[in-house]
C-alpha positions as CSV (number, residue, x, y, z in Angstrom):
1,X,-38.9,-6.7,-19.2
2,X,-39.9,-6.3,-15.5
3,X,-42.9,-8.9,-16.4
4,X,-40.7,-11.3,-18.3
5,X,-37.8,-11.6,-15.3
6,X,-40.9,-11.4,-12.4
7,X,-42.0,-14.5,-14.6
8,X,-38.7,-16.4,-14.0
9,X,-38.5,-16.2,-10.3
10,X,-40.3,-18.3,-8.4
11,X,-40.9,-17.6,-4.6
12,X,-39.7,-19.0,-2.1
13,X,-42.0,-20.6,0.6
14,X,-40.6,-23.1,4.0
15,X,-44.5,-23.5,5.8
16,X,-47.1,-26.7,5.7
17,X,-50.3,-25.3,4.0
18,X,-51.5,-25.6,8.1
19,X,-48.6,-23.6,9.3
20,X,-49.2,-20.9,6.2
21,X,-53.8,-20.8,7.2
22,X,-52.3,-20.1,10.7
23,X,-49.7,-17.3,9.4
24,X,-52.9,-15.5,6.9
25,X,-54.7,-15.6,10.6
26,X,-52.5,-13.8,12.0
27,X,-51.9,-11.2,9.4
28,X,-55.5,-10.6,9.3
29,X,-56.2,-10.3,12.7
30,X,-53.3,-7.5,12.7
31,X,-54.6,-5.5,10.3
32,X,-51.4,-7.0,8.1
33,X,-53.3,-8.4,5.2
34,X,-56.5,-7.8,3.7
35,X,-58.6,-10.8,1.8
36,X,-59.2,-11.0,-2.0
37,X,-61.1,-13.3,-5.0
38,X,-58.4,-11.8,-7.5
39,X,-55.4,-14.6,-7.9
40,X,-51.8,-12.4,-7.2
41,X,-49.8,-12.4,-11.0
42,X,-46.8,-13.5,-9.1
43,X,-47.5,-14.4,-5.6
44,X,-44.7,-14.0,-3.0
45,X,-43.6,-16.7,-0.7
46,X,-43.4,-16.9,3.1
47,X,-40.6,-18.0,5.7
48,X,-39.2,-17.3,9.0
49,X,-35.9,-16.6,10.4
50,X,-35.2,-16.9,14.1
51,X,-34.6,-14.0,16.3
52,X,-31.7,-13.8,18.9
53,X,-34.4,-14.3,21.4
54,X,-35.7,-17.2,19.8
55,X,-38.8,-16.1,18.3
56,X,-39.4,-16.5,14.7
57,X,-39.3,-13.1,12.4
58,X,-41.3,-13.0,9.4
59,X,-40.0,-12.6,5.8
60,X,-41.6,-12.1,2.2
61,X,-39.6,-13.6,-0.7
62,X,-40.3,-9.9,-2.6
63,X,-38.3,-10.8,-5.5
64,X,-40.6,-11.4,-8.3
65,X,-42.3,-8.4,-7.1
66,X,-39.1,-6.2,-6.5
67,X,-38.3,-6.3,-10.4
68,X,-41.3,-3.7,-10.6
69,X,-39.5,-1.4,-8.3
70,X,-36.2,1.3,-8.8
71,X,-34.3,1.4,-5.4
72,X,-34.9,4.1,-3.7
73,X,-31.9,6.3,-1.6
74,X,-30.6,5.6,1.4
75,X,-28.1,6.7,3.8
76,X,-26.4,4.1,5.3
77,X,-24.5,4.5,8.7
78,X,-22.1,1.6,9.4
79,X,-19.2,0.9,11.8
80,X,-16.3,2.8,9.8
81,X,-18.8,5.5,10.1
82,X,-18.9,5.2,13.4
83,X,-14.9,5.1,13.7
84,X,-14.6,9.1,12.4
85,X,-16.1,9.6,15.8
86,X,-13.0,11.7,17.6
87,X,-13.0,11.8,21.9
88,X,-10.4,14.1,23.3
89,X,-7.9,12.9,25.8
90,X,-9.6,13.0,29.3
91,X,-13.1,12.5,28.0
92,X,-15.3,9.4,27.8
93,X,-18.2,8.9,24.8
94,X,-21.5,8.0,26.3
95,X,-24.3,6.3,23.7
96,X,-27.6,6.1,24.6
97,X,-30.3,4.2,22.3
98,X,-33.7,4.1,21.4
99,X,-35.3,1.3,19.5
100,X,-38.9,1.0,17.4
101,X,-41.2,-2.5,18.1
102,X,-42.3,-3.8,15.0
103,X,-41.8,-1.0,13.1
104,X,-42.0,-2.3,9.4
105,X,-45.9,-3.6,10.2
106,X,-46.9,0.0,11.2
107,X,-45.9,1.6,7.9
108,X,-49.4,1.2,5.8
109,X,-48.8,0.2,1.7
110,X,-50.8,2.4,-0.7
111,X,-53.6,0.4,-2.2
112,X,-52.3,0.8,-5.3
113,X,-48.5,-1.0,-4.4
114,X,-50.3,-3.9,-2.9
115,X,-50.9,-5.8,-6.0
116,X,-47.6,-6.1,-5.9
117,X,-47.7,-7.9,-2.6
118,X,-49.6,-10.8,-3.2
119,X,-49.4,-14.1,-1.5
120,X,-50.5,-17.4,-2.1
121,X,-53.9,-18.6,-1.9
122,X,-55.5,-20.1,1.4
123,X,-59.0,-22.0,1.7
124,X,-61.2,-19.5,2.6
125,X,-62.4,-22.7,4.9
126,X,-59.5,-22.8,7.0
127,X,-59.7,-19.6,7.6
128,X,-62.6,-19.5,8.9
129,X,-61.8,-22.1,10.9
130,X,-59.4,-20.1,12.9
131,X,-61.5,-17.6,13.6
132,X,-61.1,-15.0,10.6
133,X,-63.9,-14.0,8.8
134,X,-63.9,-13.6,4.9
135,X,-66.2,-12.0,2.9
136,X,-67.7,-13.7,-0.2
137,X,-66.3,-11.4,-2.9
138,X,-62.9,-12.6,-1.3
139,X,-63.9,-16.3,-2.5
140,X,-63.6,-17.4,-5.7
141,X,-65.5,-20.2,-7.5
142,X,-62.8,-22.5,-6.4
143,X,-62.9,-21.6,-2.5
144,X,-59.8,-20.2,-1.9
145,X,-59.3,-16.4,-1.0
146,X,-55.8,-14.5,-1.9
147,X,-54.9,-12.3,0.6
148,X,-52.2,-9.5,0.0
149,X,-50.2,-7.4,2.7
150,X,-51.0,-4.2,3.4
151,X,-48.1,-2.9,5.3
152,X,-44.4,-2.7,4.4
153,X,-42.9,-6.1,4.1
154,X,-39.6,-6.9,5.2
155,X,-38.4,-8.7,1.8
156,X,-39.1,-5.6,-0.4
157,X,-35.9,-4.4,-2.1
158,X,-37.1,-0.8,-0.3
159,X,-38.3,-1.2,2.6
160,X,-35.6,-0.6,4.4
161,X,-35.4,2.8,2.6
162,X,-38.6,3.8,3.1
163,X,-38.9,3.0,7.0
164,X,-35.7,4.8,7.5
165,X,-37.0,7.8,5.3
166,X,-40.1,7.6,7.9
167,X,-38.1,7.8,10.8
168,X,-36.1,11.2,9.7
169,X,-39.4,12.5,8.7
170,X,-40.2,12.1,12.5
171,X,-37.5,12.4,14.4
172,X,-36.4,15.8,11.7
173,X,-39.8,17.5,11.9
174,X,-39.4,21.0,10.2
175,X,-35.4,20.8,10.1
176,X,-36.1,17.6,7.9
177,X,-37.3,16.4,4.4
178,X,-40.5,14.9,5.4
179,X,-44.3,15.5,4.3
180,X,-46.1,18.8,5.3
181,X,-47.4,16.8,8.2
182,X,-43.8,16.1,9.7
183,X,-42.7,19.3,9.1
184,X,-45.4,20.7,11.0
185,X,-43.5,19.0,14.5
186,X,-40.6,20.3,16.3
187,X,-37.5,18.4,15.7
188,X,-36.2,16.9,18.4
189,X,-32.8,15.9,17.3
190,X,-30.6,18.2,14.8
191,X,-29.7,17.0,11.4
192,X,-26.5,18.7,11.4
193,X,-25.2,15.9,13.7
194,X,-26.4,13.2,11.6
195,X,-23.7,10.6,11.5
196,X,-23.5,8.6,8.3
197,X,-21.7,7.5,5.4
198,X,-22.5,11.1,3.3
199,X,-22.4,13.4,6.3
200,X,-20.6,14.5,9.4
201,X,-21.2,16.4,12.2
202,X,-18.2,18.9,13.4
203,X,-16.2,16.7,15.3
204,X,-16.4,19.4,18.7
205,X,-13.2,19.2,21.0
206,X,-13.5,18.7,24.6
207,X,-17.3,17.7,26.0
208,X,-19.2,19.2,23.1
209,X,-19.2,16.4,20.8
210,X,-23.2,16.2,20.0
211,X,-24.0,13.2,17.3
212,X,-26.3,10.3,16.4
213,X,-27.1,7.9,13.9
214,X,-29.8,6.5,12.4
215,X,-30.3,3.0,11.3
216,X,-33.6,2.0,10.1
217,X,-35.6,2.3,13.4
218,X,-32.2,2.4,15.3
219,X,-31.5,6.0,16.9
220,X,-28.2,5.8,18.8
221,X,-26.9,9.5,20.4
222,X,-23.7,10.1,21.2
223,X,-22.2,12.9,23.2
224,X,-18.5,13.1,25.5
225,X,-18.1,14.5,29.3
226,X,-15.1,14.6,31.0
227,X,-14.2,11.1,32.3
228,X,-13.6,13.7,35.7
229,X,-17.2,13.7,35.6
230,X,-17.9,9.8,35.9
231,X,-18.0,7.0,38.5
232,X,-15.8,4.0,38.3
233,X,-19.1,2.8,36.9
234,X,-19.8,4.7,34.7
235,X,-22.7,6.6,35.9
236,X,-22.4,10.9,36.0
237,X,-21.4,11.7,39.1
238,X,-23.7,15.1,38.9
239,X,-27.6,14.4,39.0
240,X,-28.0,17.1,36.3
241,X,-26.3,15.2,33.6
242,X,-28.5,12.3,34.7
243,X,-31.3,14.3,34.5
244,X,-30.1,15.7,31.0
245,X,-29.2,12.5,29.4
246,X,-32.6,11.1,30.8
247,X,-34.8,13.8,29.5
248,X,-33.2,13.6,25.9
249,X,-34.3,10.1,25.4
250,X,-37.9,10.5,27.3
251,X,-38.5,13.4,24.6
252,X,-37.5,10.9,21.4
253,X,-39.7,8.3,22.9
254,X,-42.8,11.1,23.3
255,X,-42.4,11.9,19.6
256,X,-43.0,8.2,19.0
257,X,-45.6,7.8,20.7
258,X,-47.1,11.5,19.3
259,X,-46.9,9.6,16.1
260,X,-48.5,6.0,17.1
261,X,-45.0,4.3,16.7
262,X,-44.7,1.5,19.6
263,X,-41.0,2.2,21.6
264,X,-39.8,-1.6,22.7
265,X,-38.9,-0.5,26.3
266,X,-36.1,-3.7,26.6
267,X,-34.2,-1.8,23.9
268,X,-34.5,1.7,25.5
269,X,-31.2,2.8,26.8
270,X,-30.1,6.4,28.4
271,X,-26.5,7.4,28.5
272,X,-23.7,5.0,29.1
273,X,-19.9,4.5,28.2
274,X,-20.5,0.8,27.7
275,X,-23.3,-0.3,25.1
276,X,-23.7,-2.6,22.6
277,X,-24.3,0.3,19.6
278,X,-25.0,-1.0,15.5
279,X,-24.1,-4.3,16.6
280,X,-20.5,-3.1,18.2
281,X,-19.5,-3.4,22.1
282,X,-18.6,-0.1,23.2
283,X,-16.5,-0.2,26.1
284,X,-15.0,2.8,27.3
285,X,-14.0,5.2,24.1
286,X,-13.4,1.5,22.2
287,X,-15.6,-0.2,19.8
288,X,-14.7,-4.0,19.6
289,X,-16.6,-7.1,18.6
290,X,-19.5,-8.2,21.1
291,X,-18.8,-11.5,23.2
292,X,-22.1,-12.8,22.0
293,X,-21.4,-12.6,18.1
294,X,-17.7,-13.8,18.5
295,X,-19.3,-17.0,20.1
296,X,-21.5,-17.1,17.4
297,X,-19.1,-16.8,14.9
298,X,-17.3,-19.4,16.5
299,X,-19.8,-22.0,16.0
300,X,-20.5,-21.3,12.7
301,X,-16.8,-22.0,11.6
302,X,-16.6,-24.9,13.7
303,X,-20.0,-26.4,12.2
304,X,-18.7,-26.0,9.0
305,X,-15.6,-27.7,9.7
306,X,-17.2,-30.6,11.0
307,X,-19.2,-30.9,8.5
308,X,-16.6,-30.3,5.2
309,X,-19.5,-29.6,2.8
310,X,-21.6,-26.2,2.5
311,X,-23.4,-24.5,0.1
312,X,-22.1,-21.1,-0.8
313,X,-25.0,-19.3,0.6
314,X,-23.9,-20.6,4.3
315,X,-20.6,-19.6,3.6
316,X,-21.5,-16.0,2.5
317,X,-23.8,-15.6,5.5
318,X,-20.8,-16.1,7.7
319,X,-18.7,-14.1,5.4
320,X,-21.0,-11.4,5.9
321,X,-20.9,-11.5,9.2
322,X,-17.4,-11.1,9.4
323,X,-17.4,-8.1,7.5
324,X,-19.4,-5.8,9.4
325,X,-17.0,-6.6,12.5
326,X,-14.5,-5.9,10.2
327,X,-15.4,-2.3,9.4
328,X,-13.6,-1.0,12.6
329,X,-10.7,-2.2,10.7
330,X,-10.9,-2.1,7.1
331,X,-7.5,-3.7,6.3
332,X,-8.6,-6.2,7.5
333,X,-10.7,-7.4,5.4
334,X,-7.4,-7.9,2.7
335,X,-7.5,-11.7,4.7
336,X,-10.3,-13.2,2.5
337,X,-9.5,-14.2,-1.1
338,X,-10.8,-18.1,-1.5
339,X,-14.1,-17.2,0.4
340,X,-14.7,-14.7,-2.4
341,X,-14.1,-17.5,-5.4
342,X,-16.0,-20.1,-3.0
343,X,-19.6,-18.2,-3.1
344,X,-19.2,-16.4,-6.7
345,X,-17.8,-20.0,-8.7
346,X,-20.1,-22.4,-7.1
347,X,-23.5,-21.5,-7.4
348,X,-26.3,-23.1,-5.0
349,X,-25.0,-26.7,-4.9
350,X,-23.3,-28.2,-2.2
351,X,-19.8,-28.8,-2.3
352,X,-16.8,-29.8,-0.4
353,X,-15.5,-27.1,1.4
354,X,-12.4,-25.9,-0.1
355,X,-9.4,-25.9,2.3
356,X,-8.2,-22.3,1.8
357,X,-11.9,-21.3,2.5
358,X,-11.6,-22.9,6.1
359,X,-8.4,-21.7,6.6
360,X,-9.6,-17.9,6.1
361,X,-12.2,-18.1,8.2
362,X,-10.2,-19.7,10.7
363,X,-7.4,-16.9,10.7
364,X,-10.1,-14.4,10.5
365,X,-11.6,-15.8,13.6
366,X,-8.4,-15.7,15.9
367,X,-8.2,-11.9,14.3
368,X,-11.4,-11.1,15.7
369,X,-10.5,-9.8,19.3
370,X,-7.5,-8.2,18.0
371,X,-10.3,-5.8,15.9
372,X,-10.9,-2.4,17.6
373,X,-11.5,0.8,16.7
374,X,-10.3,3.4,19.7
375,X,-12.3,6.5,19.4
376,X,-9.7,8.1,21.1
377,X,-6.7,8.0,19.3
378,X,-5.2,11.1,18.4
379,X,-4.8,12.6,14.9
380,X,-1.0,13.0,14.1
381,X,0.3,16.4,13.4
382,X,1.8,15.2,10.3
383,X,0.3,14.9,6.6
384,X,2.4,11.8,4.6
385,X,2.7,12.0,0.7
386,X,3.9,9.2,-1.1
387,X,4.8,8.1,-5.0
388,X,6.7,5.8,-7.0
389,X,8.3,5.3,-10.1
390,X,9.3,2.7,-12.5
391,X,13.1,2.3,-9.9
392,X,11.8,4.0,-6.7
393,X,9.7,5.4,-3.7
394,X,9.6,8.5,-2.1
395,X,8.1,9.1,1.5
396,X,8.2,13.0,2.3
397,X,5.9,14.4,5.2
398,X,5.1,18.0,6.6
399,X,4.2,19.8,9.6
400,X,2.1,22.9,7.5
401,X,-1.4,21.7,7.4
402,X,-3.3,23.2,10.5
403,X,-4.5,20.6,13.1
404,X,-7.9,21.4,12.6
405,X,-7.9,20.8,9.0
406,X,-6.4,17.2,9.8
407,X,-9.1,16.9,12.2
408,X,-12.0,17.3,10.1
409,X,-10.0,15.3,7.4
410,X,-10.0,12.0,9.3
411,X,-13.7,12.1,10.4
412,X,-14.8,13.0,6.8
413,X,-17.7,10.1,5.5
414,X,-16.7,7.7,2.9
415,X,-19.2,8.9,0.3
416,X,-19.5,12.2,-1.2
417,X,-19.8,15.7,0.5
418,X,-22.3,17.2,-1.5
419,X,-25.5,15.6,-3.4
420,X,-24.5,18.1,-6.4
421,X,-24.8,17.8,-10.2
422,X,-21.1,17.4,-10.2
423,X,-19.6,15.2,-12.7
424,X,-18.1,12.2,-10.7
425,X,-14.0,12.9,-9.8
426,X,-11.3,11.1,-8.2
427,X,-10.0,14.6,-6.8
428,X,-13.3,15.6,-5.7
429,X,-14.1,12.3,-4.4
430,X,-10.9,11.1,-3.0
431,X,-9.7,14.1,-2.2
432,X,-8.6,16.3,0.6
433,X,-10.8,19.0,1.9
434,X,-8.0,21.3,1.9
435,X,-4.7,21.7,-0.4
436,X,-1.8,20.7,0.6
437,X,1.1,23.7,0.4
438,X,3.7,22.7,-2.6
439,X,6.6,24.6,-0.7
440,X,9.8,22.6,-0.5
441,X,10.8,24.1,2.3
442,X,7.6,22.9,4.0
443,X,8.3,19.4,3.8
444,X,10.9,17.1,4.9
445,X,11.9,13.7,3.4
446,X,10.9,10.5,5.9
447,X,12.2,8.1,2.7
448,X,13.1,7.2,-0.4
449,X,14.9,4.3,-2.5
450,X,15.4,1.8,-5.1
451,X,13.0,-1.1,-5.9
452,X,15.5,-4.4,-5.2
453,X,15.1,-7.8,-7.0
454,X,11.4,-9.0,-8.1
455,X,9.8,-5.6,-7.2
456,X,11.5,-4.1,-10.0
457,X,9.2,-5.8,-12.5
458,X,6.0,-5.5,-10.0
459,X,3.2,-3.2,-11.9
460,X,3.5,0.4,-10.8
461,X,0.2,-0.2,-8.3
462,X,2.3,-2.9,-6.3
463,X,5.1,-0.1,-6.2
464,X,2.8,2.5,-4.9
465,X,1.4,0.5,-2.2
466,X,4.4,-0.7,-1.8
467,X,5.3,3.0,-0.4
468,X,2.6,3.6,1.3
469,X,4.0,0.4,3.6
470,X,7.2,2.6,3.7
471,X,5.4,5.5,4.9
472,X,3.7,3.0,7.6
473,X,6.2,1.4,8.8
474,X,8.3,5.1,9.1
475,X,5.5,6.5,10.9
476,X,5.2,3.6,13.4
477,X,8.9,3.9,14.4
478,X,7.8,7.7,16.0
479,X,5.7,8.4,19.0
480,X,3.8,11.3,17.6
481,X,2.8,8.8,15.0
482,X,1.8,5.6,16.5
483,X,-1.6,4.7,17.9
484,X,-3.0,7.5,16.1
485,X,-5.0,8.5,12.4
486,X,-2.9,9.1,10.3
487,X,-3.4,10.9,7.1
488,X,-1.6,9.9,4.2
489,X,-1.6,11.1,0.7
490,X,-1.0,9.1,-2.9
491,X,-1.6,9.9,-6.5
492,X,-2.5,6.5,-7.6
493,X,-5.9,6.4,-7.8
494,X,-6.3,2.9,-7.5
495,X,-4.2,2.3,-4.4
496,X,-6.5,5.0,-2.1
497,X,-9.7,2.9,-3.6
498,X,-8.0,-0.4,-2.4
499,X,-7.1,2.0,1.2
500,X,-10.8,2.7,1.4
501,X,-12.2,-0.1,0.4
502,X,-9.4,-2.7,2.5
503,X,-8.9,-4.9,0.1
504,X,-8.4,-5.9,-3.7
505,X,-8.9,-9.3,-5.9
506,X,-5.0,-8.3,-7.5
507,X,-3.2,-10.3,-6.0
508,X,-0.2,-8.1,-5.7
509,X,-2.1,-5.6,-3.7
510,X,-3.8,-8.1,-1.6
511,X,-0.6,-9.5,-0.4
512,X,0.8,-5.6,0.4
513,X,-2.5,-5.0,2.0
514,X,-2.5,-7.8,4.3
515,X,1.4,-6.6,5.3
516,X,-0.3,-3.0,5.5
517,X,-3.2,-4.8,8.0
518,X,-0.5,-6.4,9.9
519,X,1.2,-2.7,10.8
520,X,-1.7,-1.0,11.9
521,X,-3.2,-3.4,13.6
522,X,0.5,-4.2,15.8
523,X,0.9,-0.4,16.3
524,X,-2.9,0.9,16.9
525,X,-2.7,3.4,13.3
526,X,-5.5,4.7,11.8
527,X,-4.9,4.4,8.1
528,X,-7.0,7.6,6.0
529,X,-6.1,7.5,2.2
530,X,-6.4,10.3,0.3
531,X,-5.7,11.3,-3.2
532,X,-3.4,14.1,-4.2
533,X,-2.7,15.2,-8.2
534,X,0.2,14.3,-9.4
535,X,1.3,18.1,-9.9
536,X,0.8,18.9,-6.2
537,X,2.9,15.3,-5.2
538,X,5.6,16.5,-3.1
539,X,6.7,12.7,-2.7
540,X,7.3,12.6,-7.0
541,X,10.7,14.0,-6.9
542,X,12.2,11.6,-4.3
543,X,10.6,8.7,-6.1
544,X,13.1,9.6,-8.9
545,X,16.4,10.3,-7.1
546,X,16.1,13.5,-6.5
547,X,17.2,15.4,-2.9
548,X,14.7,17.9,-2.4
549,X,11.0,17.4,-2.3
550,X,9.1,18.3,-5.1
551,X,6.3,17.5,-7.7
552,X,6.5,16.0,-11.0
553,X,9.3,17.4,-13.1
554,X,11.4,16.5,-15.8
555,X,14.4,16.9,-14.6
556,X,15.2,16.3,-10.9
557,X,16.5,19.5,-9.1
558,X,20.0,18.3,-8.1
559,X,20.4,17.0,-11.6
560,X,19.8,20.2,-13.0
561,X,22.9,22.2,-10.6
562,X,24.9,19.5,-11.9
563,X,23.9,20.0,-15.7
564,X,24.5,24.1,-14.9
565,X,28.1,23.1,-12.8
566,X,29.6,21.4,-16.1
């Protein structure tokens, strides 16, 4: 099968045949390619993309050859990752970075993956007229040579995974999951403050916070002092931190270098509160859109006003770039619908740019400085529980649930806990890490109604989101619950997937979402869905007309006095 569909695709390639002979040269003379008389089965194409320095990056059109391949793991850390980060009142977050130089042309491919990587033939004669020799058994009877690379190139489906998977091994040493060889080296970061979409470090109060993330060759650490303990710059006002912070980065770059990994010094940053981190401007506890990508941005949407056509691939790579800014604000995302239908219904032709499309990406380009995530919002005492029925909504909240249990709630990672055997769950999954008392006397009723006019007949999703809009727009109305994270609990499965995910192509929940995105945005509220069993709902009974809080019953409490009254 992998044969038949690597047969189909045919590789891209954007070079003259002069500009490609310069390009093998190159490779060659790097040690990135090595020279062969056997033709590649399906040879991979070359292009370049520019770099926001203005030099060109090299990229392999893997696809025919990625068919061969499974995709390998990978922890991904992205910026609603980096929003569980909590900083106390009266501290400041401080990132420092360290950044790998050509990192992917390091990693050497085993000899037997690099039939896999073959490119197109080149006359072995203009080779050799740029100064690369090539041996006669890499000549065939025609004259032209085949080369092949020999390190990971960026265009295979995994090397992302694999460079990443190097860069634990290194940084991990014998805390890690490397080879023997890694294990044999000291760690010199701890993976038990690895930051990323699976795991979580302890979220420490006060100036303890220790965490980094890892992206690829990225390796960002983060840690708090006491804002006390800074300049109006931003700089420690006590050498020793200096020294600290300084001495924790100069021993990551030594374990490079231990390893023959090249550090690019531009991109070596110690400790600061304001630092452009995963491609988000940190600026004192806040993480907000960079002024360079928003003018970016900007020209993109403008260009593709003025021109009215596009092909769906331009208008996904500005799409895309929307949505990792958007991750500091997940509801956010609820403002595309047309862009979706644009890229997915069109194909690769060009076509006139659909109105809606413009005017999303418009509207999503006057949101974008509105789009922050402040680390440094409080968690609110308070646990929410919502529900609806086929009439109502209840809204009932409670002050029970220990701070610290709300606290590691909200910094939890989207994906799982554990990499069990577990059978897949929307409880384990979706879940809290505690459970939630089902006193009544613990909870108090914040709301609860009748569904009016046309949301009568809405589906029973629109109703629970619906409530969870109540319980929004209650909490924002309270001190203790605005500009905070806020942790709200629902028994509809499918509204804390569209919570988590920020948006939904129903387009009942779309429009609640974007009123949801609307309220938390205006009043600073960190949104974090989670899913409670029905039987454990506190919110259930109100939904039904019933006085008291309660879960799922048959009867509602008051109506039962009443029934025992007559």
């Amino acid at each position: 099968v992998a044969v038949v569909a690597a047969g189909m695709l045919r590789s891209y390639q954007l070079a003259t045949d002069a500009e490609y002979a310069a390009t093998t040269a190159r490779f060659c003379r790097a040690n990135m390619a090595e020279l062969t008389g056997n033709k590649a089965r399906f040879p991979l194409g070359l292009f370049a993309v520019l770099k926001a320095n203005g030099m060109l990056r090299p990229i392999v059109d893997g696809r025919p050859g990625n068919v061969f391949f499974l995709d390998l793991p990978m922890e991904h850390c992205g910026g609603d990752d980096l929003c569980c980060i909590i900083v106390d009142e009266g501290h400041t977050l401080l990132v420092a970075k360290v950044d790998l130089a050509d990192y992917f042309h390091t990693i050497l491919v085993r000899a037997g993956l690099r039939s896999f990587f073959g490119l197109r033939p080149v006359r072995a004669t203009a080779l050799k007229a740029l100064g690369v020799a090539v041996p006669p058994e890499a000549i065939d009877a025609a004259g032209w040579t085949h080369p092949r690379l020999c390190t990971v190139p960026m265009g295979w489906t995994n090397a992302p995974a694999l460079a990443q998977a190097a860069n634990e091994a290194v940084l991990y040493g014998s805390a890690g999951d490397g080879s023997e060889l890694a294990r044999s080296l000291a760690p010199v970061v701890n993976p038990a403050q690895r930051l990323s979409t699976e795991r979580a470090p302890s979220m420490e109060q006060g100036d303890q916070l220790r965490c980094h993330a890892i992206i690829i060759d990225d390796l960002m650490l983060f840690k708090t002092v006491a804002t006390a303990d800074l300049h109006e710059s931003g700089t420690p006002r006590s050498q020793e931190l200096v020294n600290d912070g300084k001495a924790e980065v100069a021993t990551v770059c030594q374990r490079y270098l231990d390893v023959g990994a090249r550090v690019r010094d531009e991109k070596v940053e110690d400790y600061a509160p304001r630092q452009v981190a995963a491609g988000y401007q940190l600026d004192h506890n806040t993480l907000r859109t960079p002024e360079k990508k928003y003018t970016e941005l900007a020209v993109l949407v403008a260009n593709l006003e003025r021109r009215g056509f596009a092909r769906p691939r331009e208008v996904e790579r500005v799409l895309g770039k929307f949505t990792n800014l958007f991750l500091l604000h997940r509801l956010s995302l609820a403002i595309f619908s047309s862009v979706y239908a644009f890229v997915r219904k069109l194909g690769a032709r060009t076509a006139r740019l659909w109105p809606s499309v413009l005017r999303e990406l418009q509207r999503a380009l006057a949101l974008l400085p509105l789009i922050r995530a402040e680390l440094d919002r409080a968690v609110a005492p308070v646990l929410l529980q919502t529900d609806a029925s086929a009439t109502g909504f209840g809204v009932v909240y409670t002050h029970s649930i220990p701070p610290a249990d709300l606290r590691r709630e909200v910094s939890r990672p989207r994906g799982a806990m554990s990499k069990g055997a577990d059978p897949w769950t929307v409880a384990r999954l979706f879940g809290t890490s505690y459970t939630a008392p089902i006193d009544p006397h613990a909870y108090r009723i914040a709301a609860r109604g009748n569904f009016q006019g046309r949301a009568r007949g809405s589906h029973i999703n629109c109703k629970e989101l619906t409530a969870v809009i109540t319980a929004v727009r209650w909490a924002s109305r309270a001190r203790r619950t605005r500009r905070c994270r806020l942790v709200l609990q629902s028994d509809s499965a499918v509204v804390v997937g569209a919570l988590r995910k920020g948006r939904s192509s129903k387009p009942g929940l779309l429009v609640r979402l974007r009123r949801l995105a609307a309220i938390t945005l205006a009043e600073r509220i960190t949104l974090v869905g989670r899913y409670v069993p029905t039987d454990r709902n506190m919110a259930d009974s109100p939904s039904r007309g019933g006085l008291v809080p309660g879960p799922c019953a048959k009867t509602p409490l008051y109506a039962e006095k009443r029934n025992a009254a007559r």
